[in-house]
Structures are given as C-alpha cells and as structure tokens.
PyMOL Python script that loads the backbone (N, CA, C, O; Angstrom):
from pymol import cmd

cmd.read_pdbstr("""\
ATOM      1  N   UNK A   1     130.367 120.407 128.491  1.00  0.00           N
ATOM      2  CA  UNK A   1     129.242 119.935 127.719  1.00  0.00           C
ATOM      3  C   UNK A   1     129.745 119.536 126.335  1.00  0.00           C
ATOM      4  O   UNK A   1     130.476 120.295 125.698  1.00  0.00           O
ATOM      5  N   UNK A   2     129.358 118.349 125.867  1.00  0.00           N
ATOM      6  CA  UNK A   2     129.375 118.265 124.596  1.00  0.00           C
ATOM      7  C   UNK A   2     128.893 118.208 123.715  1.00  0.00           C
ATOM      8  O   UNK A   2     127.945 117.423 123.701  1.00  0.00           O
ATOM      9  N   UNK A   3     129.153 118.851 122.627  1.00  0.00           N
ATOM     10  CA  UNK A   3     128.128 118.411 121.381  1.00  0.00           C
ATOM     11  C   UNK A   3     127.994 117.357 120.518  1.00  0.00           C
ATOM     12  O   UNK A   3     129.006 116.662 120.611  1.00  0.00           O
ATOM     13  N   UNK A   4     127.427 117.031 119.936  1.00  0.00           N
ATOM     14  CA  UNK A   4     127.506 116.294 118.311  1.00  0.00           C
ATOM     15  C   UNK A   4     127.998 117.169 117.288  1.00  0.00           C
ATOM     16  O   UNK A   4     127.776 118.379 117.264  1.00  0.00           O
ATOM     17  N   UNK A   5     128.695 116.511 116.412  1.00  0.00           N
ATOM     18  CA  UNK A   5     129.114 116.650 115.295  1.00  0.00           C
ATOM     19  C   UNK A   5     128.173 115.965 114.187  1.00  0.00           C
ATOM     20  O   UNK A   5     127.739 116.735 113.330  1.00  0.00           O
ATOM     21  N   UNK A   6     127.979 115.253 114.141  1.00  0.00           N
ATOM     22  CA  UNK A   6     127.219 114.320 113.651  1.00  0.00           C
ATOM     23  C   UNK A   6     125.714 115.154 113.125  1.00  0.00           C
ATOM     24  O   UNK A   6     124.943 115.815 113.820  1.00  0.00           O
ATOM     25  N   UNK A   7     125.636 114.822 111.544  1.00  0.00           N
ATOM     26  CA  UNK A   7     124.107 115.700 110.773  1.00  0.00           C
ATOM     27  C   UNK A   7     122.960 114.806 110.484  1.00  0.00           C
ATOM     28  O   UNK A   7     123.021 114.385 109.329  1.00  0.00           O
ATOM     29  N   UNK A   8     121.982 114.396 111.118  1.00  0.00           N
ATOM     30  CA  UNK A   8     120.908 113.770 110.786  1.00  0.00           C
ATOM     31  C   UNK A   8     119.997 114.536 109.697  1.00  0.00           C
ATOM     32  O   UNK A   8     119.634 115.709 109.618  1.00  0.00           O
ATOM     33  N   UNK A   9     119.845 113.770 109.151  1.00  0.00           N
ATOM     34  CA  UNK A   9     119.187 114.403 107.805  1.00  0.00           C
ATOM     35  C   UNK A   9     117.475 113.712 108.674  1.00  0.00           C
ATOM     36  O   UNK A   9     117.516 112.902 109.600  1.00  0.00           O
ATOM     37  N   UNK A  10     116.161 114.270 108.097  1.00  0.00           N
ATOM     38  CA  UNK A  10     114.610 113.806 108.366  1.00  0.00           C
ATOM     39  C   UNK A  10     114.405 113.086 107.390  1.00  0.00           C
ATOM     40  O   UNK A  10     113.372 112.419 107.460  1.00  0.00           O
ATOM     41  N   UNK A  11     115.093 112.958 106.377  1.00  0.00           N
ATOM     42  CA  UNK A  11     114.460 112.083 104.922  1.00  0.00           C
ATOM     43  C   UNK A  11     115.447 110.880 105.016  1.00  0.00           C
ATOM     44  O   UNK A  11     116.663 110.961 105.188  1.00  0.00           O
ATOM     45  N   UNK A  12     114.591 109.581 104.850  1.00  0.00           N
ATOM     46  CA  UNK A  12     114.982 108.644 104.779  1.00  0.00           C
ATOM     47  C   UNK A  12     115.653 108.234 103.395  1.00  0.00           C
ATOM     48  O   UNK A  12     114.925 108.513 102.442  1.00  0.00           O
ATOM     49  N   UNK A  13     117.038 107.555 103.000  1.00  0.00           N
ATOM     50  CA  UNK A  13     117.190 107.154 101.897  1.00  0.00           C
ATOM     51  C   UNK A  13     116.251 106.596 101.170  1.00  0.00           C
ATOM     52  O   UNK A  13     115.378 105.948 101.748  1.00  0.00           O
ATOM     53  N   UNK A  14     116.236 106.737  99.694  1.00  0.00           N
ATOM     54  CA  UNK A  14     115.051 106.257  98.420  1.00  0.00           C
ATOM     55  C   UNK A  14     115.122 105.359  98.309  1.00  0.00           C
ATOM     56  O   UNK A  14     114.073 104.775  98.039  1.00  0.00           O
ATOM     57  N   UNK A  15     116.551 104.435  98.439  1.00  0.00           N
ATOM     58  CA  UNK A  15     116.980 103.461  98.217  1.00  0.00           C
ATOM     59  C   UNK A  15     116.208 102.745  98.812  1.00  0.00           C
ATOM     60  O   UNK A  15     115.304 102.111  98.268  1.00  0.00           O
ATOM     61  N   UNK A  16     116.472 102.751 100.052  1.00  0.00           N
ATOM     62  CA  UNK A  16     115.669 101.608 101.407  1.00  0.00           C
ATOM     63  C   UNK A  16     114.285 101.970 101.829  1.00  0.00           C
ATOM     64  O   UNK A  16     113.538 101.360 102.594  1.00  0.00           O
ATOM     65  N   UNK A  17     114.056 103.283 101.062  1.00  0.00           N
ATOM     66  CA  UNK A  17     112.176 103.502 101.232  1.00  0.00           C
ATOM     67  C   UNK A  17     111.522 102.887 100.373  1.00  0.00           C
ATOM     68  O   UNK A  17     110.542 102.232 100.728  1.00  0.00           O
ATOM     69  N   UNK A  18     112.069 102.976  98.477  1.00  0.00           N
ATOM     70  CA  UNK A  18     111.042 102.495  97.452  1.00  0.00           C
ATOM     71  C   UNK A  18     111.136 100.722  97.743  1.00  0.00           C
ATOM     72  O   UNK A  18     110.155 100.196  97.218  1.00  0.00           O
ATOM     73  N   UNK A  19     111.823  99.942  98.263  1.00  0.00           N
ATOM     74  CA  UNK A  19     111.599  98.088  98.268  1.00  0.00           C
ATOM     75  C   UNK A  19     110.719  98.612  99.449  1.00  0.00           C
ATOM     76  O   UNK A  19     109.516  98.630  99.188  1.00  0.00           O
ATOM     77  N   UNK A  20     111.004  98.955 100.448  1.00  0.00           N
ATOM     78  CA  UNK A  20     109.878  98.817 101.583  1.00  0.00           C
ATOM     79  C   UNK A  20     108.415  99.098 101.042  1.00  0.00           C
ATOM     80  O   UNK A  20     107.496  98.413 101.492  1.00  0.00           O
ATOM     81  N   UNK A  21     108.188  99.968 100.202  1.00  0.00           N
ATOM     82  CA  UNK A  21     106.910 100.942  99.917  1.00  0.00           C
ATOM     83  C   UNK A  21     106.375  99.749  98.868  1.00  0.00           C
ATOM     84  O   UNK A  21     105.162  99.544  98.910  1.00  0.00           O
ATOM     85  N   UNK A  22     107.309  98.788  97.755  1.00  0.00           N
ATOM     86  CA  UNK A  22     106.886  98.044  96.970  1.00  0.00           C
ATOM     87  C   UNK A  22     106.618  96.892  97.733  1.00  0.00           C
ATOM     88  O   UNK A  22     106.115  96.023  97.021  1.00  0.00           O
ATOM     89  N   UNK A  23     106.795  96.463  99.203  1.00  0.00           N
ATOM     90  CA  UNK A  23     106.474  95.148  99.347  1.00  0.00           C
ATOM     91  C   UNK A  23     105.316  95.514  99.885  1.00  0.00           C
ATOM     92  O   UNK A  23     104.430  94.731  99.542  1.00  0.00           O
ATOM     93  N   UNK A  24     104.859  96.544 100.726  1.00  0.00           N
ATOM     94  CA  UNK A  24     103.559  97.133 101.456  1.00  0.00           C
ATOM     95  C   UNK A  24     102.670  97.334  99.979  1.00  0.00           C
ATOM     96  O   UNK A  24     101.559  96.829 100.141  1.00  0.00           O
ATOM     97  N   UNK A  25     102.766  97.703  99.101  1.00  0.00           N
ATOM     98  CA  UNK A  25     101.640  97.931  98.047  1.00  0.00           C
ATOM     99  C   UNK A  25     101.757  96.248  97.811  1.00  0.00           C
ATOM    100  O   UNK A  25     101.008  95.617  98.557  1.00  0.00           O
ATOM    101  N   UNK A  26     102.392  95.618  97.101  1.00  0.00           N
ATOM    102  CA  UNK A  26     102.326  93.973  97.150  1.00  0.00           C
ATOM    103  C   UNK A  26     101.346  93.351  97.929  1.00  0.00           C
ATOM    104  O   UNK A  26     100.328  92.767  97.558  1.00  0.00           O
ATOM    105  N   UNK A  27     101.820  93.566  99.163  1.00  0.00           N
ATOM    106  CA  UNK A  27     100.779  93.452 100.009  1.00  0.00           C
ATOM    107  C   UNK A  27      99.298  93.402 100.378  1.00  0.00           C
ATOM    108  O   UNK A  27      98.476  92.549 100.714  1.00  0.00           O
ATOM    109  N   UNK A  28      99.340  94.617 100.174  1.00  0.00           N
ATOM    110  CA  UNK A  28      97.799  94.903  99.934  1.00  0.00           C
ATOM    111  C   UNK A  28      96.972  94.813  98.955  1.00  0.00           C
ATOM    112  O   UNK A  28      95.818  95.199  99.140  1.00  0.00           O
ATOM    113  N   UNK A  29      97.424  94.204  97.496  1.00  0.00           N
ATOM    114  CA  UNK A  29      97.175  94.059  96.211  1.00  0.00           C
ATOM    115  C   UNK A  29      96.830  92.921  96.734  1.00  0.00           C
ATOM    116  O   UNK A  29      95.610  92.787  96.828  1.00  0.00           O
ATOM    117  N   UNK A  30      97.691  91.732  97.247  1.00  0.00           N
ATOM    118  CA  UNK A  30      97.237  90.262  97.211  1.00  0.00           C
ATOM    119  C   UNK A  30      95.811  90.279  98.290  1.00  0.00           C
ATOM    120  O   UNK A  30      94.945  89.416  98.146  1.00  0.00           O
ATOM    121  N   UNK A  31      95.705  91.239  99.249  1.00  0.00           N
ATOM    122  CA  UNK A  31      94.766  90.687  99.853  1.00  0.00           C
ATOM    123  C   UNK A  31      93.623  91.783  99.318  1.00  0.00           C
ATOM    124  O   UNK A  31      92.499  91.543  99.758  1.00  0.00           O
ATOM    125  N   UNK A  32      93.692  92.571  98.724  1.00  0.00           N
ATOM    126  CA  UNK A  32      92.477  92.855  97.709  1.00  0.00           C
ATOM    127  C   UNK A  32      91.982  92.429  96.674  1.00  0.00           C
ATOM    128  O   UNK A  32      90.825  92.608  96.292  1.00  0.00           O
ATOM    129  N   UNK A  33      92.851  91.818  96.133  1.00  0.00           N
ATOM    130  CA  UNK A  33      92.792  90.463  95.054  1.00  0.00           C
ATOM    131  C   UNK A  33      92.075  89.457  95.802  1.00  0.00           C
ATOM    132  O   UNK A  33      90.859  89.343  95.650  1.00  0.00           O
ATOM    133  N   UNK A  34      92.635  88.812  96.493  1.00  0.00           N
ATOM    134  CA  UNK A  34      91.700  87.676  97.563  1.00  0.00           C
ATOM    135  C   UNK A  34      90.535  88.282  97.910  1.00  0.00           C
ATOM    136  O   UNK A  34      89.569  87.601  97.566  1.00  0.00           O
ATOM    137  N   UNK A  35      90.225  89.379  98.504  1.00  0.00           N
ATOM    138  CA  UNK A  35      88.447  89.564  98.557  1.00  0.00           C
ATOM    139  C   UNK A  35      88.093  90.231  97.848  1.00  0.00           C
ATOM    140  O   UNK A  35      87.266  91.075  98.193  1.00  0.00           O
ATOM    141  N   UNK A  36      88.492  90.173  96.702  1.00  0.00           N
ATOM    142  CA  UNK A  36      87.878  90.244  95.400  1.00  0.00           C
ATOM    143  C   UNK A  36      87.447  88.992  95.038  1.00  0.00           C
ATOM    144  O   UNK A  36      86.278  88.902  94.663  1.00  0.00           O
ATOM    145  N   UNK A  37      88.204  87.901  95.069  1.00  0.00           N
ATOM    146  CA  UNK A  37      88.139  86.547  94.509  1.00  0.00           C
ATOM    147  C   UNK A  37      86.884  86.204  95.173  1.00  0.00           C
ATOM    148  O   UNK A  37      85.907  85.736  94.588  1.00  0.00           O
ATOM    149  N   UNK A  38      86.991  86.582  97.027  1.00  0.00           N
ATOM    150  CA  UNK A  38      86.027  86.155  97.619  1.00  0.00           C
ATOM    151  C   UNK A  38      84.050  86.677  97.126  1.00  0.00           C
ATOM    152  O   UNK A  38      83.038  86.039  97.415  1.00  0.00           O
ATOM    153  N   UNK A  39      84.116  87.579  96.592  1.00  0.00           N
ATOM    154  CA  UNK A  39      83.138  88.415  96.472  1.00  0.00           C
ATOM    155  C   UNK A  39      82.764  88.031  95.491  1.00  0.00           C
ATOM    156  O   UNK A  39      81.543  88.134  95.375  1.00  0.00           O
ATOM    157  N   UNK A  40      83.604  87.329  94.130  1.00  0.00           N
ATOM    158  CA  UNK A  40      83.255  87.204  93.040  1.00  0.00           C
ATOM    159  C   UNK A  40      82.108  85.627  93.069  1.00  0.00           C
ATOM    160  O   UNK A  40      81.146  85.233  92.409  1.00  0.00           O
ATOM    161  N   UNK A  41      83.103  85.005  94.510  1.00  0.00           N
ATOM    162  CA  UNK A  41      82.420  83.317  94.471  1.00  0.00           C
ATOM    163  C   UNK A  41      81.494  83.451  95.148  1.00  0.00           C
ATOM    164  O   UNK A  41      80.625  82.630  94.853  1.00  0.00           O
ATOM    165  N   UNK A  42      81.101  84.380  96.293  1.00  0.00           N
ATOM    166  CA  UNK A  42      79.880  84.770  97.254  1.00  0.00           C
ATOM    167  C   UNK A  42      78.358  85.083  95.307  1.00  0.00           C
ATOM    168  O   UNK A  42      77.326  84.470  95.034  1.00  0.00           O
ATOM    169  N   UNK A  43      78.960  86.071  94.665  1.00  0.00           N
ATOM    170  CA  UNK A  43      78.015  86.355  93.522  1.00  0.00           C
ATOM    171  C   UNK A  43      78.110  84.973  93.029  1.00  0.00           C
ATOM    172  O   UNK A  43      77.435  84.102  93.577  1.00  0.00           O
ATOM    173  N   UNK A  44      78.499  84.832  92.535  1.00  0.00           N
ATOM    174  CA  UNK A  44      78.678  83.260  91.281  1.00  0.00           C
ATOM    175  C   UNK A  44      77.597  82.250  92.705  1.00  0.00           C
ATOM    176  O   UNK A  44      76.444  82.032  92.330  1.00  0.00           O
ATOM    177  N   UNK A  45      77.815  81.908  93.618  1.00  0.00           N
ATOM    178  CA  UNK A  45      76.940  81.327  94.574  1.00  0.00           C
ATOM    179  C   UNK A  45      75.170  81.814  94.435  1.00  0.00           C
ATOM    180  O   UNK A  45      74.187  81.236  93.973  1.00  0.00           O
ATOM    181  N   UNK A  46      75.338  82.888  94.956  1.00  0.00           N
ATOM    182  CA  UNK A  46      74.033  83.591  94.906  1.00  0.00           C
ATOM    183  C   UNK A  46      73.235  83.217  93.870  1.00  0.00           C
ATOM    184  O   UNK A  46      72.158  82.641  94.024  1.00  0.00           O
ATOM    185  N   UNK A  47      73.734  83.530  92.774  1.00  0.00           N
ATOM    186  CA  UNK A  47      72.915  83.575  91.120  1.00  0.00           C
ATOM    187  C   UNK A  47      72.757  82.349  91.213  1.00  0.00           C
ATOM    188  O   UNK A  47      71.541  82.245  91.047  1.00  0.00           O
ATOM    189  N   UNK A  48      73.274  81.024  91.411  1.00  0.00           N
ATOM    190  CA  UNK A  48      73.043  79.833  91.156  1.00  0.00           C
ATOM    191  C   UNK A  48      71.802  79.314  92.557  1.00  0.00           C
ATOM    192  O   UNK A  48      70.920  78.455  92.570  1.00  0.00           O
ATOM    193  N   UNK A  49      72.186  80.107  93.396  1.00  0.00           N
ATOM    194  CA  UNK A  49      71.017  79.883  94.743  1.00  0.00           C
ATOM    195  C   UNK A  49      69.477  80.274  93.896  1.00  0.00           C
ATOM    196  O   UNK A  49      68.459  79.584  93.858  1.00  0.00           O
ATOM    197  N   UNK A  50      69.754  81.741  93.203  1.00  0.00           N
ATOM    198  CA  UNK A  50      68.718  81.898  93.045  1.00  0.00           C
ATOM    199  C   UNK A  50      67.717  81.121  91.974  1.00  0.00           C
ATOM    200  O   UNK A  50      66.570  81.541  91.824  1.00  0.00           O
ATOM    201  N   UNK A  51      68.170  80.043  91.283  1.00  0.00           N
ATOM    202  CA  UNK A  51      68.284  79.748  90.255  1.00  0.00           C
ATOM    203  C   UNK A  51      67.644  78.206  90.468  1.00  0.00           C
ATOM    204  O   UNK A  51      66.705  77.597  89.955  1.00  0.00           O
ATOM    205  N   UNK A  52      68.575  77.919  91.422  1.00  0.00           N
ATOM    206  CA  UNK A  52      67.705  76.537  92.345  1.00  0.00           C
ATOM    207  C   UNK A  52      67.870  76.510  93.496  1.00  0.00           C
ATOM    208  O   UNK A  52      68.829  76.774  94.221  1.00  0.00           O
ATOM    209  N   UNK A  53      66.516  76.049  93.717  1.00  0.00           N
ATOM    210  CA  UNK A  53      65.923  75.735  95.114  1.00  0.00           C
ATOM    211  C   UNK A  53      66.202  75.143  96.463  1.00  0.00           C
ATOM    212  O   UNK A  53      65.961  75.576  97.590  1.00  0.00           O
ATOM    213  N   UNK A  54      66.940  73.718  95.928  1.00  0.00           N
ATOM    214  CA  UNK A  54      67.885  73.180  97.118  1.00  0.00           C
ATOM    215  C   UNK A  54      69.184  73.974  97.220  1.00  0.00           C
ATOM    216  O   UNK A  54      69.825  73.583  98.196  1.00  0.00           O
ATOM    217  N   UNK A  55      69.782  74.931  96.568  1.00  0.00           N
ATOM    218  CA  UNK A  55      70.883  75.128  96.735  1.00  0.00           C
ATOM    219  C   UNK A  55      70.762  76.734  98.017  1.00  0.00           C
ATOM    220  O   UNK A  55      71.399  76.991  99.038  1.00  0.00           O
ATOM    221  N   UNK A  56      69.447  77.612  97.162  1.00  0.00           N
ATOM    222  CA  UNK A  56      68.977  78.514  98.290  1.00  0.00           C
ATOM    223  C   UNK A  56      68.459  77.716  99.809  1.00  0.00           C
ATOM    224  O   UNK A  56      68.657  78.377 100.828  1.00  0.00           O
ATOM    225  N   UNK A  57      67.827  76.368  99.968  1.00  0.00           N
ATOM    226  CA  UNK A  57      67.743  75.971 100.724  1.00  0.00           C
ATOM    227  C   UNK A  57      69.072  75.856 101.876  1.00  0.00           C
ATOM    228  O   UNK A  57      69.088  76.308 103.021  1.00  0.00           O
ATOM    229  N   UNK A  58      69.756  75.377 101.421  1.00  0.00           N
ATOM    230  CA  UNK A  58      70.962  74.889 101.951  1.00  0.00           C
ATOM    231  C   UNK A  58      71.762  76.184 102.109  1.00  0.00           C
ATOM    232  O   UNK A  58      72.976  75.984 102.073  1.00  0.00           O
ATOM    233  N   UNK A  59      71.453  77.262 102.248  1.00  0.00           N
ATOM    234  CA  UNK A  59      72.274  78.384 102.251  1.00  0.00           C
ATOM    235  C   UNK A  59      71.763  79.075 102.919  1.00  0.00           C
ATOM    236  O   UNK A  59      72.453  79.854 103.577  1.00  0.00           O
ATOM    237  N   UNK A  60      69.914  79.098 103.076  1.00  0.00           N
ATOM    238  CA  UNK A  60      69.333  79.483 104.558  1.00  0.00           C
ATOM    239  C   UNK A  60      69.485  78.975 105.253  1.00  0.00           C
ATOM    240  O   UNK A  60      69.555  79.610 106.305  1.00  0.00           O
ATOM    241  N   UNK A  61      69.688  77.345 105.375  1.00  0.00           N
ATOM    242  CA  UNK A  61      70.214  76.476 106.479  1.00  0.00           C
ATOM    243  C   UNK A  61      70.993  77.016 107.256  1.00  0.00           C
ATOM    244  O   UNK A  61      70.809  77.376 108.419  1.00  0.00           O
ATOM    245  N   UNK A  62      72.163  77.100 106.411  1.00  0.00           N
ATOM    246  CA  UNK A  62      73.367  77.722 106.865  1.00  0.00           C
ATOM    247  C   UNK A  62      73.791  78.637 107.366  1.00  0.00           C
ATOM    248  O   UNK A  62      74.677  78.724 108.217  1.00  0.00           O
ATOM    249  N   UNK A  63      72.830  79.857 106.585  1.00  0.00           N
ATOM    250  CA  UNK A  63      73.137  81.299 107.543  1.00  0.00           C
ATOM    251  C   UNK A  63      72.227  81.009 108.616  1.00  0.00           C
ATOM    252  O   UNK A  63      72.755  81.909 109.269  1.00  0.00           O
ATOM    253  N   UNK A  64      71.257  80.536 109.472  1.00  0.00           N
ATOM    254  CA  UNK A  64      70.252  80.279 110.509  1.00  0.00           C
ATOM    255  C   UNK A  64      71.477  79.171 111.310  1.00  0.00           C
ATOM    256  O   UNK A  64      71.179  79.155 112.504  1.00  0.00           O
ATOM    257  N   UNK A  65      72.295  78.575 111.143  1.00  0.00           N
ATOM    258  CA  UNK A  65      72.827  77.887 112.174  1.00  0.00           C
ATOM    259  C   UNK A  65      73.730  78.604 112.768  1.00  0.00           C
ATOM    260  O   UNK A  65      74.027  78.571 113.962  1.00  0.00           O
ATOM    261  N   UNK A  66      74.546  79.807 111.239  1.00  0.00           N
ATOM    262  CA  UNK A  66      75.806  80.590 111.813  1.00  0.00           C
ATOM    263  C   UNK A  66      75.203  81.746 112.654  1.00  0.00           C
ATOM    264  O   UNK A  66      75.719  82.238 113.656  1.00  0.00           O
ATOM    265  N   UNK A  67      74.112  82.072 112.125  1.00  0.00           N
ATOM    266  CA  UNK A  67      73.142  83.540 112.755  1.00  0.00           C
ATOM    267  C   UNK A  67      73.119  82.763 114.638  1.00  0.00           C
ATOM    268  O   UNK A  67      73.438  83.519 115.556  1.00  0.00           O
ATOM    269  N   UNK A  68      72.739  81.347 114.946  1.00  0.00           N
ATOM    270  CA  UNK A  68      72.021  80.942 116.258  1.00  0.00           C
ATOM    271  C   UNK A  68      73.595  80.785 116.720  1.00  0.00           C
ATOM    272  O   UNK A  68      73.668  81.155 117.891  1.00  0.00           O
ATOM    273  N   UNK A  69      74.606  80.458 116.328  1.00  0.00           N
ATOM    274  CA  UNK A  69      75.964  80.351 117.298  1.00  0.00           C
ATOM    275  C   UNK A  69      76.121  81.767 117.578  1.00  0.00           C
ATOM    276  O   UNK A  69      76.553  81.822 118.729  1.00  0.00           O
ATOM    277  N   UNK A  70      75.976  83.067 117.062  1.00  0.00           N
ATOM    278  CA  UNK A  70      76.301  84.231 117.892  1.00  0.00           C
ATOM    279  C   UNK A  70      75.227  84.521 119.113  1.00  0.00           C
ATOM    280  O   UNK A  70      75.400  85.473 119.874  1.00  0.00           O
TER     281      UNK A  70
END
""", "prot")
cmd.dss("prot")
cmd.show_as("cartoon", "prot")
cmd.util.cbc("prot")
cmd.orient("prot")
C-alpha cells in the first residue's frame, strides 16, 4: 500500500482568492448599478406620466398589450 507524502492545506492561497473575490464584487456592483439606473428611469417615467395625460395614456396602452401576450 502506498501513501502520499504530499500536504494539502483546506485554505486556498490569498493571492488567487482576493482578484477572484474582486472581480465577483465588480460584478455585482455593475449589475446593481444597472437596476438601479433602471429604477431610477421607470420613476423619472412615472412622474412625467403622471403629469401628462398622453404619456399615462401610452403607458396603459402598453402595459394592456404586454399584460394580453402572457
């Protein structure tokens, strides 16, 4: 029978964990940033819907055509 010699350590080097760990937070910053952006133009929309009439028009239109395709 043979053994190993050979010592596996459970902890991964810091080196090659902290770039991995900084591109995954990167990551998720840009696309919380983006629906942030999104949320900000959904409000900025709204207030101006509410504000005038054809524009709320055209936006019930819209959710009633996307609401009848499901």
């Amino acid at each position: 029978m043979t053994t190993s010699t050979a010592t596996y350590t459970a902890r991964t080097s810091t080196k090659a964990l902290l770039p991995w760990l900084a591109s995954i937070a990167a990551q998720q910053w840009k696309a919380w940033h983006a629906a942030r952006r999104l949320v900000r133009a959904d409000e900025l929309t709204w207030t101006m819907a509410l504000q005038d009439a054809r524009l709320m028009a055209d936006l019930s239109r819209a959710m009633s055509e996307t609401a009848g395709q499901r």
